[in-house]
C-alpha positions in Angstrom: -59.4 -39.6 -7.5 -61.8 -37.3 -9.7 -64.7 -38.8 -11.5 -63.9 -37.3 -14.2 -60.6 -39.2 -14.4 -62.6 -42.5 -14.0 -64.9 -41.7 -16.5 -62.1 -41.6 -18.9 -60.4 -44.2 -18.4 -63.5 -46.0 -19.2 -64.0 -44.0 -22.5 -60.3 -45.0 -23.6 -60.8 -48.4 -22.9 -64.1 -48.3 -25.3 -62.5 -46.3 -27.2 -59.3 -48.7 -27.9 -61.8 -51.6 -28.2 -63.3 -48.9 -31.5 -60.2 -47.6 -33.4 -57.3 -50.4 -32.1 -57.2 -53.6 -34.1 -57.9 -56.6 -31.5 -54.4 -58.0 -33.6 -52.7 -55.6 -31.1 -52.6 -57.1 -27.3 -53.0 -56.2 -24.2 -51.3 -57.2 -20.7 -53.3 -54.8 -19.0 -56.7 -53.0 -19.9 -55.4 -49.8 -17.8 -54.4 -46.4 -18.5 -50.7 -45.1 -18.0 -51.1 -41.3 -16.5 -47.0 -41.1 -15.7 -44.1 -43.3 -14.9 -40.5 -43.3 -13.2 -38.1 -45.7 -12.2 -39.9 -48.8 -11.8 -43.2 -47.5 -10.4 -45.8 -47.0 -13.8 -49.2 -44.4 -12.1 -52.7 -45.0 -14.4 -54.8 -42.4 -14.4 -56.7 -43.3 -12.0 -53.9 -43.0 -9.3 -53.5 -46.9 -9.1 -49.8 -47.6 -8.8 -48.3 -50.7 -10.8 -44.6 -52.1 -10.4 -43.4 -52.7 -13.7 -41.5 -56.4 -13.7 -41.8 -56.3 -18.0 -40.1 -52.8 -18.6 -41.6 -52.7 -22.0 -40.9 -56.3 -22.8 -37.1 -55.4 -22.0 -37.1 -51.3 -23.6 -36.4 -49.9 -19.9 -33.2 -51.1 -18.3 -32.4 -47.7 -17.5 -36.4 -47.6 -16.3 -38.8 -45.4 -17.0 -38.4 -41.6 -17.6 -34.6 -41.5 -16.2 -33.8 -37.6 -15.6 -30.9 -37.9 -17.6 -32.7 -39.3 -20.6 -35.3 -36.6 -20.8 -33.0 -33.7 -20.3 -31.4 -35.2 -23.3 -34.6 -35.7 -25.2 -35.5 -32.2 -24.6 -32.2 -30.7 -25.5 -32.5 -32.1 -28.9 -35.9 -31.5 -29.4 -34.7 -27.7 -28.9 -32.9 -27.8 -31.4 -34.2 -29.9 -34.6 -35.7 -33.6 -34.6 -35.0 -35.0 -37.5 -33.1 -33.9 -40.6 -32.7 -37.7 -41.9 -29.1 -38.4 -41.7 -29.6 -39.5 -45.7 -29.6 -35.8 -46.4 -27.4 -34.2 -43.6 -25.8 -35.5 -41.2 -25.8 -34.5 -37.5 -24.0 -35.3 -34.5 -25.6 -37.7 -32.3 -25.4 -40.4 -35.0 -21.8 -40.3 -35.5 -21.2 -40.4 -31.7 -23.8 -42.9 -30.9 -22.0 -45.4 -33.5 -18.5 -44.7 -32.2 -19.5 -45.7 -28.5 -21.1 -48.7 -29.5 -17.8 -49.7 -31.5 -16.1 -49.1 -28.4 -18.8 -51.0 -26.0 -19.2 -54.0 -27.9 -16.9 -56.9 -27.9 -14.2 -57.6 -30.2 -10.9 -55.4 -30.6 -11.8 -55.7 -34.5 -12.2 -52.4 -37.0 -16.0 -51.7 -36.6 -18.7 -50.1 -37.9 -22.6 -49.2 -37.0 -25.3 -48.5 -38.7 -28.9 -47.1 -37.1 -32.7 -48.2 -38.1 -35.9 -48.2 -35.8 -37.0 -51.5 -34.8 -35.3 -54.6 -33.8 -36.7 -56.6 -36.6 -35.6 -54.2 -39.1 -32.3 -54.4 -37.6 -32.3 -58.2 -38.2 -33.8 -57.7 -41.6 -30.6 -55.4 -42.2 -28.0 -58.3 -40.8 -29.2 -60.6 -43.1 -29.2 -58.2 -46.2 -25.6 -57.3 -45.0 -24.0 -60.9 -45.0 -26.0 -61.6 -48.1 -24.0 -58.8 -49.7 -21.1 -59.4 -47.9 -20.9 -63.6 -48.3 -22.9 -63.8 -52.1 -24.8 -66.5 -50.2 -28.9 -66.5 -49.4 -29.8 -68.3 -46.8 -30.2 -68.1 -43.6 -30.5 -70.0 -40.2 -32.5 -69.5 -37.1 -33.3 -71.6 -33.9 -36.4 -73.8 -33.1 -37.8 -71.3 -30.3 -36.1 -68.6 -31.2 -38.1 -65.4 -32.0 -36.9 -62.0 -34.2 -39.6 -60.3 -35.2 -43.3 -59.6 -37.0 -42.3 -58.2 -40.8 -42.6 -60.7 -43.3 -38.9 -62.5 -42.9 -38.4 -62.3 -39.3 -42.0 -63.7 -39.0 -40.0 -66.7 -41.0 -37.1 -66.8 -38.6 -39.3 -67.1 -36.0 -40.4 -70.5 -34.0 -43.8 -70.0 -32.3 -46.3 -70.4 -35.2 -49.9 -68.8 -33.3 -49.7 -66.1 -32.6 -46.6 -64.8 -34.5 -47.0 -66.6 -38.3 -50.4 -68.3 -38.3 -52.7 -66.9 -41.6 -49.7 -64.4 -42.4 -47.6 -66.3 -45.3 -46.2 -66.9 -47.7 -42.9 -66.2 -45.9 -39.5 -65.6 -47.3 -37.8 -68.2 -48.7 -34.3 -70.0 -47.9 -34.5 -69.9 -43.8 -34.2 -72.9 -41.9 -34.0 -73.2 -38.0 -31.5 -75.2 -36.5 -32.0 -77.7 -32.8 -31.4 -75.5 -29.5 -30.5 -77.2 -26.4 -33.1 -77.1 -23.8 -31.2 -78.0 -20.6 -34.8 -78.5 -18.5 -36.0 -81.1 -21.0 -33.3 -83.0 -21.5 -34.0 -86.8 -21.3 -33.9 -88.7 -18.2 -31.1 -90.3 -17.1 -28.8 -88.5 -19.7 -26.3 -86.4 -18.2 -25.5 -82.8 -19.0 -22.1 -83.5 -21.2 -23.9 -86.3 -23.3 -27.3 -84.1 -24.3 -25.0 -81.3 -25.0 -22.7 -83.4 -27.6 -25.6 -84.6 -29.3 -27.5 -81.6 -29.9 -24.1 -80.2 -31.2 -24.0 -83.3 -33.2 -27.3 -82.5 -34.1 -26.7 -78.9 -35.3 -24.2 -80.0 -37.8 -26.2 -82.6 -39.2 -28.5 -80.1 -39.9 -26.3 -78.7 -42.7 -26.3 -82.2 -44.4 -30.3 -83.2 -43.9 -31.4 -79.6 -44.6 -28.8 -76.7 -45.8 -25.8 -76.7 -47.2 -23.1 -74.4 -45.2 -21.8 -73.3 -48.4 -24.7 -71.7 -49.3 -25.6 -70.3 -45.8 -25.2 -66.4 -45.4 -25.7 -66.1 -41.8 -26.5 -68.3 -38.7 -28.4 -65.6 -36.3 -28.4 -66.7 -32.7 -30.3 -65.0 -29.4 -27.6 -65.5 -26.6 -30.7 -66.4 -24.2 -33.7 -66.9 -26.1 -36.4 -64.5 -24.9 -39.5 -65.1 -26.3 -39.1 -68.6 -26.6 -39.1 -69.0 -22.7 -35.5 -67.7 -21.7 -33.6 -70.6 -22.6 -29.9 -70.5 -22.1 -27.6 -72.3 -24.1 -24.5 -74.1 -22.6 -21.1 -72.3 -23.5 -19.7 -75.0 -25.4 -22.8 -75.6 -27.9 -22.7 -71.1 -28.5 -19.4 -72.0 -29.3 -19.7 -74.7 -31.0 -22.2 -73.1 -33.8 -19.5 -69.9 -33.4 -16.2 -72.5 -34.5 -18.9 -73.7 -37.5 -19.1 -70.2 -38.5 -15.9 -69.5 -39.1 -15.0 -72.9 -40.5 -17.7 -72.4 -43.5 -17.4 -68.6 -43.7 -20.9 -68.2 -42.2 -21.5 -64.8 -40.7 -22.7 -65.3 -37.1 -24.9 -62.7 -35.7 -26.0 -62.4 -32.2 -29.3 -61.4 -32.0 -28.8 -59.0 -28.7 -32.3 -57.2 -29.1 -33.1 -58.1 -25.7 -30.3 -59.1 -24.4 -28.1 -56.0 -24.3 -27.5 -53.6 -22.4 -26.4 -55.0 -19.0 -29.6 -57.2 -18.9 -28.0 -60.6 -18.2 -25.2 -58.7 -15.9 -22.5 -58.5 -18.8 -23.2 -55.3 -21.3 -23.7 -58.0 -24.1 -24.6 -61.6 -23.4 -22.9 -63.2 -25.5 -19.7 -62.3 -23.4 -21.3 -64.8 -21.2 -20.1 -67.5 -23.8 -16.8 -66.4 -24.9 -17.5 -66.0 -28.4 -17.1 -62.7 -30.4 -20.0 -62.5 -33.2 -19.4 -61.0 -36.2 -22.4 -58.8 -36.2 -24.7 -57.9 -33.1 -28.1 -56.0 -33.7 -29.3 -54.1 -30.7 -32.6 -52.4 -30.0 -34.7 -52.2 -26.6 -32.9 -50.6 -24.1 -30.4 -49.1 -26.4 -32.9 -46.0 -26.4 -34.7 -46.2 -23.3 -38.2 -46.5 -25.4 -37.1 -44.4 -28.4 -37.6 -46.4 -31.1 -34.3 -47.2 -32.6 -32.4 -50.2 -33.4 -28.3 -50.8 -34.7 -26.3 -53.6 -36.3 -22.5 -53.2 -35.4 -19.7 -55.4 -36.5 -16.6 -56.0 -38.2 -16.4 -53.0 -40.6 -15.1 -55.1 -43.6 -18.8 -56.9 -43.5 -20.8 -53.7 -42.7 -18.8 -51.5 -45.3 -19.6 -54.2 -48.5 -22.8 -52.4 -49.1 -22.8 -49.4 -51.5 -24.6 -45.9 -50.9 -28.2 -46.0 -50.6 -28.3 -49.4 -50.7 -29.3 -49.6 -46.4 -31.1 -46.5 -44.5 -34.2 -45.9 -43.9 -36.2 -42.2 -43.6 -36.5 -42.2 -40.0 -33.5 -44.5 -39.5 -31.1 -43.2 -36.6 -33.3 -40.3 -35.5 -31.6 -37.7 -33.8 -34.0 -37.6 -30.7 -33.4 -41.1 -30.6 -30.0 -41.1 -30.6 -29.5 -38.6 -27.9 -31.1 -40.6 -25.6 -29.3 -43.6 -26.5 -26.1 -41.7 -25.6 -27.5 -40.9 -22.2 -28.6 -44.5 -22.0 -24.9 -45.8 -22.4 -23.5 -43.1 -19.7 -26.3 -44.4 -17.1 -25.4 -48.0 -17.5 -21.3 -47.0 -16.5 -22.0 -44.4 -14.1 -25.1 -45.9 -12.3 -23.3 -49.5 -12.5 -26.2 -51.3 -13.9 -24.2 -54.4 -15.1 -23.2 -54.9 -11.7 -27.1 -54.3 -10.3 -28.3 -56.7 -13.1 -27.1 -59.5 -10.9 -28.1 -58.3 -7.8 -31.7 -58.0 -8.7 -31.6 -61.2 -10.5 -30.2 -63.2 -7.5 -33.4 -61.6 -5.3 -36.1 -62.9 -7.7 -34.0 -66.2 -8.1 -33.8 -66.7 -4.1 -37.8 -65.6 -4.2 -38.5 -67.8 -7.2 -36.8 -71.0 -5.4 -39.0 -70.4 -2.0 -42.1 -70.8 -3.7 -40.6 -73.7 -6.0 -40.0 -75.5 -2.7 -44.6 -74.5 -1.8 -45.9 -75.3 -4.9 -45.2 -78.6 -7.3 -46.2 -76.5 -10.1 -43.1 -74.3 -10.2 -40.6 -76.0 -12.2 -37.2 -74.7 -13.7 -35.9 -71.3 -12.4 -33.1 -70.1 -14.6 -31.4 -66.5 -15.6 -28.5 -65.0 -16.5 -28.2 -61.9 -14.5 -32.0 -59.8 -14.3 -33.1 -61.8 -17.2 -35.0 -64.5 -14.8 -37.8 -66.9 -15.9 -39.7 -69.5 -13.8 -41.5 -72.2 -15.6 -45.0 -73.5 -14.7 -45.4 -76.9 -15.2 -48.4 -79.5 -14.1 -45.9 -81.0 -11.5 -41.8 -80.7 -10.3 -41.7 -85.0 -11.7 -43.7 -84.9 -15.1 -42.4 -81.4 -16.3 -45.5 -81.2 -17.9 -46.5 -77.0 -19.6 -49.3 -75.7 -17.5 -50.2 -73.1 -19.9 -53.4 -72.2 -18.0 -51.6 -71.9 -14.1 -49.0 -69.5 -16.0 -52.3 -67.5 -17.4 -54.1 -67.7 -13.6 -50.4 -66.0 -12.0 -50.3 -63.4 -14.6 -53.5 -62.4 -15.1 -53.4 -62.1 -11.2 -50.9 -60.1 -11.0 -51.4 -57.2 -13.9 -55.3 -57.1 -11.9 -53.0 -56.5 -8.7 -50.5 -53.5 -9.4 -47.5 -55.6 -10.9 -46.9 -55.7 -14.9 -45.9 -59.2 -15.6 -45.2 -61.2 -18.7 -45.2 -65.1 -19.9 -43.3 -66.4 -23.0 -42.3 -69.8 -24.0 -43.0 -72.0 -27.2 -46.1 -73.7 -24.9 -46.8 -70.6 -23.1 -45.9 -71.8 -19.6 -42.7 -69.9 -18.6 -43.3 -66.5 -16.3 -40.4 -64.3 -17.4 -38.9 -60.9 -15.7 -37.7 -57.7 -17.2 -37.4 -55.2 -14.4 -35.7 -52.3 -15.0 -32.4 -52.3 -13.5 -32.6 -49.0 -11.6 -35.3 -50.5 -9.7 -34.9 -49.8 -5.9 -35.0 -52.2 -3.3 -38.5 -51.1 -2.1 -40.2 -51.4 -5.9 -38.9 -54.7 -5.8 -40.2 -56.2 -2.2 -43.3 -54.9 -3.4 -43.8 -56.8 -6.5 -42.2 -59.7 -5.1 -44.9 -59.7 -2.6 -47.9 -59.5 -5.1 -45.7 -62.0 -7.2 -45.9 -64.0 -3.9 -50.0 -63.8 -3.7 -50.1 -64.8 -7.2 -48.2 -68.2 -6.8 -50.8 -68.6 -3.9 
């Protein structure tokens, strides 16, 4: 490689440390030059498998043919009239196959925006329209995003909320099973009927139902470690919902999109939510979010009273369209599993070397390991977590962490990954444990 190119990937790198804000992180200190499929080249030729895919944005990976011929094709022709002031095509498709993809055999409705959080932001102003009602619940763990009332939905207090309030008011966050840390001795069916038990005593210690406008659930919660929930407490809070005239929204931002080997998660638990907000991989890293649901919720609202001025962008939206085709005709549902079943047979070998590897769980390709002191105390090992991904972005794989005590290693490949990208970060994964 040219000297030239690793002179400048030294300039960027001071020069990121000069005009970026130190608020914005990091993974990796190196330079992206190109990408495709799984395989991310910096610019100084150094190859890096990507196990993060944008912390979930790529489940169709990175710079899928497809995709960019449809990028380009709209680009020809304008990018972005604002649907407020005239509409165009892709928006109108774009919300009819989502009505058709998502579950529920309901009258629907979708509506675009830019960023996951904003379209949580927009949920919760829809079912305060729709229900009269202001408040709203969350989860302990759960995460939806960094503006001012997602940063109040959210669990982990440094480094999401700490020095940033005053929040909004009227949320509260409601117990979440966590199947790993259940007490000892207790069985499964016991610790799940009392933290159902617990849930609805939360709306007579802390909230009253009546006055709740939404409950907004992630399916698996992703930042908060990749906790799943057992079917019967998702349906319990579903069966509350509906008993109190709650709106219950499934938070599918990461989720979606064949990630946990169903289209949608929450098909997982045999629940239909009223509302689902999307983002991520709806767009294949065009930034672009949605909330779709029953149609006599999303249709309350009067003109001008949601949108945004770059809200369902027409670039955007085109690629989303191309995303959706990939995931049938490439059968990435279906692949989901696959991959996850390779990193969970990979995962348990080194569970079975090393004490400090401690619950493996996933739904379909969204896999997490957590790293704990030892396999008997359960103990968070915050700093062995750091030591295996720290290792690993130095050694040409992109890995991530999460979890309230930052000690679960989590996976987000992209789901067109081949066989080959994956043996190969396996295999640093593998030098890492060591």
């Amino acid at each position: 490689m040219t000297t030239a190119y690793i002179i400048s990937s030294k300039e960027l790198q001071e020069k990121r440390q000069k005009y970026v804000p130190k608020g914005v992180s990091n993974g990796n200190l190196n330079i992206a030059h190109k990408a495709a499929g799984a395989t991310i080249t910096d610019i100084n030729g150094n190859e890096w498998i990507d196990f993060a895919s944008a912390i979930g944005t790529l489940n169709v990976g990175h710079s899928h043919p497809k995709v960019t011929e449809a990028v380009k094709e709209q680009v020809d022709r304008f990018l972005h009239p604002g649907f407020n002031v005239i509409m165009y095509e892709s928006y109108i498709k774009l919300a009819e196959r989502l009505c058709q993809i998502t579950p529920g055999d309901f009258e629907k409705q979708a509506i675009f925006f830019n960023s996951g959080a904003e379209a949580v932001e927009n949920a919760i102003k829809i079912s305060r329209r729709y229900t009269k009602r202001q408040a709203v619940v969350s989860f302990i763990r759960g995460y939806h995003g960094r503006t001012n009332l997602t940063m109040g939905m959210t669990s982990k207090v440094k480094p999401y909320k700490f020095g940033f309030g005053p929040f909004a008011p009227e949320i509260y966050q409601a117990p979440f099973p966590y199947m790993y840390h259940k007490p000892e001795g207790m069985t499964d069916e016991t610790y799940i009927d009392i933290k159902i038990e617990e849930f609805k005593d939360f709306f007579i210690a802390t909230v009253a139902p009546e006055t709740v406008a939404c409950i907004v659930m992630e399916p698996v919660q992703g930042e908060g470690g990749f906790i799943i929930p057992p079917k019967k407490f998702v349906q319990a809070v579903s069966e509350f919902c509906k008993e109190n005239g709650i709106v219950f929204v499934a938070d599918e931002i990461q989720t979606g999109f064949g990630r946990t080997g169903k289209l949608f998660a929450i098909d997982h638990f045999d629940v239909i939510p009223d509302l689902i907000t999307v983002s991520k991989s709806l767009a294949a890293g065009l930034p672009l979010s949605g909330v779709v649901g029953k149609k006599e919720i999303l249709n309350v609202a009067d003109p001008g009273e949601l949108g945004g001025t770059y809200a369902g962008n027409p670039v955007a939206c085109a690629a989303a369209l191309a995303v959706i085709d990939i995931m049938e005709e490439e059968k990435l549902v279906e692949r989901a599993e696959i991959l996850g079943q390779k990193i969970e047979e990979t995962l348990k070998k080194l569970a079975e070397k090393h004490d400090y590897v401690g619950d493996i769980r996933r739904l379909g390709a969204m896999v997490a390991c957590e790293i704990v002191e030892d396999q008997t105390t359960k103990r968070p090992n915050k700093t062995k977590t750091a030591e295996i991904a720290n290792y690993a972005n130095e050694n040409g794989l992109l890995l991530l962490t999460a979890g309230l005590k930052g000690n679960v290693i989590r996976f987000l490949t992209p789901l067109v990954m081949t066989d080959e990208e994956l043996e190969k970060g396996l295999t640093i994964l593998e030098k890492a444990f060591e």
